[in-house]
Structure formats: C-alpha cells, structure tokens
C-alpha positions in Angstrom: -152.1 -4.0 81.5 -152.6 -1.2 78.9 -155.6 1.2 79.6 -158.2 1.7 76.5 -156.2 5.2 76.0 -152.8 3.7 76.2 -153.9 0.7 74.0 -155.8 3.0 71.3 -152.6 4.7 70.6 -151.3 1.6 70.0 -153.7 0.9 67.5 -153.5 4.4 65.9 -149.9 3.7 65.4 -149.7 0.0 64.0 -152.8 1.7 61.9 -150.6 4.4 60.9 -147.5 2.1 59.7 -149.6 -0.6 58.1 -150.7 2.5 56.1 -147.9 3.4 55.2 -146.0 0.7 54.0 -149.5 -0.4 52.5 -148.7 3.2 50.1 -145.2 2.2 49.6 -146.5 -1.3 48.3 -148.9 0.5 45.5 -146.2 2.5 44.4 -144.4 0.8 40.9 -140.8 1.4 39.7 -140.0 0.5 36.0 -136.5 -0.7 34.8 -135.8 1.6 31.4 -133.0 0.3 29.1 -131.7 3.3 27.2 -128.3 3.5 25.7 -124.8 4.7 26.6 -124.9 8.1 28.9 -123.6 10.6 26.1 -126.6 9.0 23.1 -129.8 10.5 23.0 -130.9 7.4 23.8 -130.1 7.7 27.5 -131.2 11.5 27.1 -134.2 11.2 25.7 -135.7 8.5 28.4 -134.6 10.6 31.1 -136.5 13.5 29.8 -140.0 10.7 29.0 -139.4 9.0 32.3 -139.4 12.2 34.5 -142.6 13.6 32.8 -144.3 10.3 33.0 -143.8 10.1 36.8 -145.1 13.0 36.6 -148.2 12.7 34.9 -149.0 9.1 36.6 -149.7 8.7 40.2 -147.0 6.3 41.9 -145.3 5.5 39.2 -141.5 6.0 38.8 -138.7 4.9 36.9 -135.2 3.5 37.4 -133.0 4.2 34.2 -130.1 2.0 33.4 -127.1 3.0 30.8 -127.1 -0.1 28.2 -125.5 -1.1 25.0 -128.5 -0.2 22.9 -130.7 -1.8 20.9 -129.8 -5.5 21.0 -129.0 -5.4 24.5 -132.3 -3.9 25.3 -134.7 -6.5 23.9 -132.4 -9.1 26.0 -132.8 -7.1 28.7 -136.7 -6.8 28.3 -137.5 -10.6 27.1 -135.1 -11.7 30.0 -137.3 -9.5 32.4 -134.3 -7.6 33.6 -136.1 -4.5 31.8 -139.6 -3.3 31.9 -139.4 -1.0 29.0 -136.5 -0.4 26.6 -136.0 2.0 24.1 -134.7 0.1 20.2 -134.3 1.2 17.0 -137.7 -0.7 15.0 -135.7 -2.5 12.4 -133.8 -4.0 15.4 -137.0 -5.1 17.4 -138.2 -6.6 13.7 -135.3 -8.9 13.5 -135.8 -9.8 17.3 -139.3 -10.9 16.9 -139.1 -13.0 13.1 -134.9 -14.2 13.9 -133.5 -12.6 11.2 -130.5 -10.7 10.0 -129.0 -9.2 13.8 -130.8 -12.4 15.5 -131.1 -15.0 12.3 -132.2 -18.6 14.3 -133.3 -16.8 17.1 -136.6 -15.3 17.7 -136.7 -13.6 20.5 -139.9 -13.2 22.7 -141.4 -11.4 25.7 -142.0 -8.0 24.4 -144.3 -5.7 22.3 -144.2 -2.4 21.2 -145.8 0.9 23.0 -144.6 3.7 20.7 -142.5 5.0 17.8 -140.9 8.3 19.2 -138.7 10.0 16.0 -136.8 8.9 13.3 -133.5 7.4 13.1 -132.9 8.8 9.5 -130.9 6.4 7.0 -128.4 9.5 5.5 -126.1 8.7 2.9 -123.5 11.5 2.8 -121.3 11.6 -0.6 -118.3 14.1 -1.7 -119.9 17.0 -4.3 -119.3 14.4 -7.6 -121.9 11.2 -6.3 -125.4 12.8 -7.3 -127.3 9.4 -6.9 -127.3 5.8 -5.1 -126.6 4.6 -8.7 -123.8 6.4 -8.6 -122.4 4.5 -5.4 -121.1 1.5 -8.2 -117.5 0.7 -8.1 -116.8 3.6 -5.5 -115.2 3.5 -1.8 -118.2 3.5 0.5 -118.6 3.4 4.4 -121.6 0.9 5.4 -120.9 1.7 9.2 -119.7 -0.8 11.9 -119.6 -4.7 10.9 -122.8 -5.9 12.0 -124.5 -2.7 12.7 -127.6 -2.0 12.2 -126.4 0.5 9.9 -124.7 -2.0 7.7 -128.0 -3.8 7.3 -129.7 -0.8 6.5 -126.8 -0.1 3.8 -127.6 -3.6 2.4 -131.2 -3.4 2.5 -131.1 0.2 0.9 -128.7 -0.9 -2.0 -130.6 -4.1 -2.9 -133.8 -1.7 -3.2 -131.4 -0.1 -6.4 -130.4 -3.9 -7.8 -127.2 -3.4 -5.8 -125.1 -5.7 -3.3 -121.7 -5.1 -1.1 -120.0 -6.6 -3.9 -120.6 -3.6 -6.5 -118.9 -1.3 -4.0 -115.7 -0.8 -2.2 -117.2 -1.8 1.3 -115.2 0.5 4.5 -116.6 -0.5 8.3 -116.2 2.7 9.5 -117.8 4.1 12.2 -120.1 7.7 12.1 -116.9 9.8 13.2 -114.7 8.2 11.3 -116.5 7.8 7.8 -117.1 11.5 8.3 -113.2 12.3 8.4 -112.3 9.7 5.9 -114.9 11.9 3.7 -113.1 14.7 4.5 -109.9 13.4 3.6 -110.5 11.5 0.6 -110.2 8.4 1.7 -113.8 7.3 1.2 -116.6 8.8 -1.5 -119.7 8.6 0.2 -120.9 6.9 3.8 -124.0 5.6 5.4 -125.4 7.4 8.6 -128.2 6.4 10.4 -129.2 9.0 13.4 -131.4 11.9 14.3 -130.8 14.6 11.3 -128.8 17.1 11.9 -126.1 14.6 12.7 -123.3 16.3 14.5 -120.4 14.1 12.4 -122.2 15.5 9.2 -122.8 19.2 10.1 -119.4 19.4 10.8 -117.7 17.5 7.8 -120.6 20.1 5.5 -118.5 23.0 7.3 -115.1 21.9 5.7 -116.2 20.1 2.1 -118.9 20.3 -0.1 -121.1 17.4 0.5 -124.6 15.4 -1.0 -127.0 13.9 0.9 -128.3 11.4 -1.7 -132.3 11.0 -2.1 -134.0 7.7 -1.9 -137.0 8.3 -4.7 -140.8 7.7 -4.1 -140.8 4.4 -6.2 -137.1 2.6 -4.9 -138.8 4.0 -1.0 -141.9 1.8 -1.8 -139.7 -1.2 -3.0 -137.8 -1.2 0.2 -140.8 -0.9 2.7 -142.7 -3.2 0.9 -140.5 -5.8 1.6 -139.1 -4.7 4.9 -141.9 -2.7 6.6 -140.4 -1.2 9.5 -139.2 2.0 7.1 -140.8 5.0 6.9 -140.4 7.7 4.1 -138.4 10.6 6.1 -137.2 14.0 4.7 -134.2 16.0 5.5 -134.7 19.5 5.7 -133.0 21.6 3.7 -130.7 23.6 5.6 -129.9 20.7 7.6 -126.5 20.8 6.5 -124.2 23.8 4.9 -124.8 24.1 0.6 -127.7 21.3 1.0 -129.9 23.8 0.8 -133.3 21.8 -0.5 -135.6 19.0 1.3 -134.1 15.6 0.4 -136.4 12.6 0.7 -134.7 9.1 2.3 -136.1 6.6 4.5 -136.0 6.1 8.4 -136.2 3.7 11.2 -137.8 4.6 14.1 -136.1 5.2 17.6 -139.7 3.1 19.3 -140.2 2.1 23.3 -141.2 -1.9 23.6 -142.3 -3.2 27.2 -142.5 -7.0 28.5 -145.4 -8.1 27.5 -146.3 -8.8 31.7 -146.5 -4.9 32.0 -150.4 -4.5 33.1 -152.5 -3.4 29.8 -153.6 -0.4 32.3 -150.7 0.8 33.2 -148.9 0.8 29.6 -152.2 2.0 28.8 -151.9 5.6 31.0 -147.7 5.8 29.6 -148.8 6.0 25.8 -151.4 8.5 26.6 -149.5 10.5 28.8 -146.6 10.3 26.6 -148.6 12.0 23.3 -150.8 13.5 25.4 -147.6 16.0 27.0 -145.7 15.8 23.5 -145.2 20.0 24.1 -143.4 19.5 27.8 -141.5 16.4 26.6 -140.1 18.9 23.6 -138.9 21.1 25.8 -137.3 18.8 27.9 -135.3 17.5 25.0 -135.5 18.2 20.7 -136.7 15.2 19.7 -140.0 15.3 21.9 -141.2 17.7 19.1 -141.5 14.6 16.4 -143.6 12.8 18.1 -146.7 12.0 16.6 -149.2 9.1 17.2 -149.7 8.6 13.6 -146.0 8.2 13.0 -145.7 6.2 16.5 -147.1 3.3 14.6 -146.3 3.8 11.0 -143.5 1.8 11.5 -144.6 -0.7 13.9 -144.2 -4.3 12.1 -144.7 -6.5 15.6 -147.4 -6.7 17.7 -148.5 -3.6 19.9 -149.1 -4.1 23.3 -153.0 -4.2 24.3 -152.5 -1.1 26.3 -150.9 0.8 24.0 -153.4 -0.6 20.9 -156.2 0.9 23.3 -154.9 4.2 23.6 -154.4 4.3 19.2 -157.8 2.7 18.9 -159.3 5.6 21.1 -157.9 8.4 19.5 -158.6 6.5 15.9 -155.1 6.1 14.7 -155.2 2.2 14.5 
C-alpha cells in the first residue's frame, strides 16, 4: 500500500506529465511550400517563418523546398501544405481554370498576403526603344509554359500583338540574357525581383533597354487580367538605364488552406506587417511590403482572417 506522501508524489508527477504533453498538444507546426533552396522563394519564407514564430506564442513552422508556384497550390488544396508562397497570376489561374490550369479549377485555398513584386522586365539590345518595336524581331518569352510566357502573351496582346508577330525563343532567364549578349536574340522577357542578377550582369557587358509599359496599355492589361500591378524600376537599377521605367508586376503573395483557423491566420498577417522593419533586415525584400500593396493585386478570395486584419487597419 502507498502512504498519502508516497501516493501524492505520484499524483504530482502524472500531474506534471499530463501537463506537459497537454503544452506540447497546444503547440501548432505549419507546412510552408516555398521554392527551390537557392530562389528567394525558399529565402524569403525562412526569414517570415522565423520572425513569425517569433512573434506568435506556440506556433512554428516546417519549411519544405518545392517546385514553386504550381506545385504549391497542389500542395496547399491537397492539404499537404498549410501555407505556400505563389506568384498571384499563378494562384488566379488556379482558382478560375485557366491558362497554367485551363479545365481545372483548383480549390482549398485563399489568399493571406501580397509580399513584393515579381516585376514583368523586358530587356532589349540599345536599338528596341518600345514593345512596338518587338514586331518581326527575335524575342525570348521564357520557358514553354511559364508563367513568364503567359505574362509575355498577356503583355503583347495589351499592344495588339500575338506570338505570331515575333520570332518566339523559350529561353530561360540565364540563357536569354547571354543569347542578348551575343546577338542571338534582340530583346527578352524577365519576370523576377528588380535588380535581376542575369540583367545587371548582361548591362555590365552591352548597352541595354528596359522597355516601359505606358499608363494607358498598363490599364488595358489589368483591366482585363487584374492580378497586375503598375510597378516601376528604378533607375539605376541596371548600368546606362539611368531613369525610373514604369512596367507592370505580379505579386510574389502567401495563400493558406482555407481550414487554417481565421484566428490564427488572423495573428500571421498582423505580425507579418506589423514587423515589416525586422523581416527587412532579415532579407531585402521584407522592405516592399506594404498592406496596401498586399492586396492590390489580390483577384481571389482573402481568407477571413487575413480580410480582418485589412478591415481593421482600413485597407479593405
């Protein structure tokens, strides 16, 4: 038989473990779909994930290297993800079944927050001054069904153009950049963060345009595809492009499953503006964001949390 002191320690301990695993139980672990380990994709939601966990009690977050994108709104709507990082034009086609997804809407997830701009930059040799220009001439449109080769087609039909009125190359960033370089191409299609890496060091070697997408041919496009924003590259940017040049963007945006507790995405959209400075220090493009811009480009439906934080702070 156990005496009252023998049997209270008992109790005290069971207490004590029951306690403990009752902590472990409260305590929530996200899956974040990024993108390959050497993107800012994967960089960038290390950086957000880290200061999130460490803004919101037991939460954490388990990141996983992904193909992107199209993989990451699998991932999400297949509840293999909680949250995902896409480009906006992506999660668009996704959730009406067009274009990358055409017969196939895809469902499951909302959007939390547009982060910074994936900027649509159309890099020519010194002799293309406009997209008018582009007619007849050699033109990369990026990887065959890229997202950048649907923002090439989207972007040329805004000028009365098609594929057919240039010499289409599916060419990759790196590559169009050194087919530039040695003539084998006139002008290419880049969409990426700006300064793009391929492009600051193709401006070193050759004289190069970054070709301006105008107030009225901006309006045309986002009229009729509204997940573009207007975007403008500094000048500077890139060697002898030494004024502002106005294009268009997509928007590198989180979406979540739409089973994520309102609260809970609630306390990540707020803590994610709300420690904008620590994020930018963590990594560059922390410094764009920007709640107004988070859901300028936003054409799906936000999730309830998320719509409660813009609501509150009187941006929605």
């Amino acid at each position: 038989m156990l005496n009252k002191r023998k049997l209270s320690l008992v109790l005290i301990m069971v207490l004590t473990v029951v306690m403990i695993f009752a902590g472990c139980g409260s305590k929530t672990t996200l899956k974040m779909a990024t993108g390959g380990t050497t993107g800012t994709y994967y960089a960038y939601s290390g950086a957000v994930s880290q200061i999130l966990a460490s803004k919101i009690e037991n939460l954490s977050f388990d990141i996983q290297s992904t193909g992107a994108s199209k993989a990451n709104i699998y991932l999400v709507s297949d509840k293999e993800a909680d949250i995902a990082i896409v480009q906006n034009d992506v999660m668009y086609y996704a959730y009406n079944g067009t274009d990358l997804f055409a017969g196939e809407k895809v469902e499951g997830f909302s959007a939390m927050a547009g982060v910074y701009a994936e900027v649509c930059q159309i890099v020519s040799n010194s002799s293309i001054k406009s997209i008018e220009d582009l007619k007849g001439k050699r033109v990369s449109v990026g990887d065959i069904g890229s997202g950048c080769e649907f923002n090439a087609r989207q972007i040329l039909e805004a000028y009365g153009m098609t594929f057919d009125d240039i010499v289409v190359n599916n060419l990759s960033f790196a590559d169009s950049a050194t087919a530039l370089k040695d003539d084998k191409i006139d002008a290419f299609f880049c969409v990426a963060g700006a300064p793009t890496t391929a492009i600051v060091e193709l401006a070193t070697t050759n004289s190069i345009n970054i070709l301006e997408v105008d107030d009225a041919h901006a309006a045309k496009l986002i009229e009729k595809y509204p997940f573009y924003t207007k975007f403008n590259v500094p000048g500077g940017a890139y060697k002898g492009v030494d004024s502002d040049v106005q294009t268009v963007a997509v928007v590198a945006t989180y979406i979540v499953s739409n089973d994520l507790d309102e609260d809970l995405v609630y306390k990540m959209t707020k803590a994610l503006f709300e420690n904008a400075e620590e994020i930018a220090k963590a990594h560059p493009k922390g410094a764009e964001l920007d709640p107004e811009y988070a859901v300028s480009g936003i054409s799906i439906p936000i999730h309830p949390g998320a719509e409660k934080y813009y609501k509150e702070i009187g941006v929605r």
